[in-house]
N, C-alpha and C positions, 0 to 999 in steps of 0.2 A: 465472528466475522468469517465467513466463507473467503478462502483465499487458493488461486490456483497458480501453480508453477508449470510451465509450458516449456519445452524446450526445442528451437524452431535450428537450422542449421547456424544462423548469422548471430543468434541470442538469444536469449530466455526472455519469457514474460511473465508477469505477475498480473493476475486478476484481481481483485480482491472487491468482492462487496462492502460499499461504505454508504447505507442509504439514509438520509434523513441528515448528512457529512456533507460542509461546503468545502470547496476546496482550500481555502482560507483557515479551514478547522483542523485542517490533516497535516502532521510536519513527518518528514520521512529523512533518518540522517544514518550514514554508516562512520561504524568504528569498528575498526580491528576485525573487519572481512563479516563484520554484525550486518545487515539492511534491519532498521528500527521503523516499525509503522506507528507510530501515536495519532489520536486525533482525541478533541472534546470537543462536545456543542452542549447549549443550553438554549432553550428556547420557550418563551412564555407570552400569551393572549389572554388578554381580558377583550372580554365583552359585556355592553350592557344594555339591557332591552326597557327604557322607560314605561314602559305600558303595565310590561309584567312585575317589574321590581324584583328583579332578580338579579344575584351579580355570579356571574360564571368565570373561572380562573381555569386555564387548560395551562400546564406545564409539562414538558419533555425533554431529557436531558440523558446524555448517554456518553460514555468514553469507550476506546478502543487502542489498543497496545497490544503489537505480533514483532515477532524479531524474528528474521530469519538467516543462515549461514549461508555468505556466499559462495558461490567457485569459485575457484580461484582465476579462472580463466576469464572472469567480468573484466572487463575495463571500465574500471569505479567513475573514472575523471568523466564518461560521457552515457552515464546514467540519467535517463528523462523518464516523465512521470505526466501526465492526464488525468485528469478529473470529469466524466460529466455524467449523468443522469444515474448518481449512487454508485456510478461504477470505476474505480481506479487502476492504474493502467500504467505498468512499469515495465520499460525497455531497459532488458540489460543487454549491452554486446558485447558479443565474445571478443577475445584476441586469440588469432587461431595459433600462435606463437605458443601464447602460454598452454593453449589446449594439446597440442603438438607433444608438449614436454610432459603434460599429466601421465600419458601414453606411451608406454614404450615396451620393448620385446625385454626381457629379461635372459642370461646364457643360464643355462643350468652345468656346472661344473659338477 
């Protein structure tokens, strides 16, 4: 899975290719500053053509699992996420308090 990390002034984004993935298939959860992408689908078609007597079975089925470490500077509680035409789509926002604090002048003594 193709996946991009973005980082815009107000937040990061996450792209991530998920094609042939409904969004119903995809569960995304964080632990211990972890973002977890999992998804599974299965999917299968028969078709049968009377004339010709033939029986055709197409099957497709794929999983996907990426973890990634967040900043610290996410605000976890208002993390949102999008779904649509294979392509998923995570808003993390900063908190510029905690980004503030990653950053600092050091004295050299």
């Amino acid at each position: 899975m193709k996946m991009d990390l973005i980082e815009d002034k107000d937040c990061y984004l996450i792209h991530a290719d998920v094609p042939g993935f409904k969004k119903d298939e995809i569960q995304l959860n964080i632990k211990d500053g972890m973002l977890t992408l999992t998804g599974e689908h299965h999917q299968s078609k028969e078709e049968r053509d009377p004339d010709r007597k033939y029986h055709r079975i197409e099957r497709s089925s794929g999983s996907l699992h990426r973890s990634i470490r967040l900043p610290d500077s996410v605000k976890q509680d208002e993390i949102s996420a999008s779904c649509e035409h294979g392509l998923l789509k995570i808003v993390l926002p900063k908190d510029e308090r905690l980004e503030n604090k990653k950053q600092r002048a050091i004295t050299i003594e």
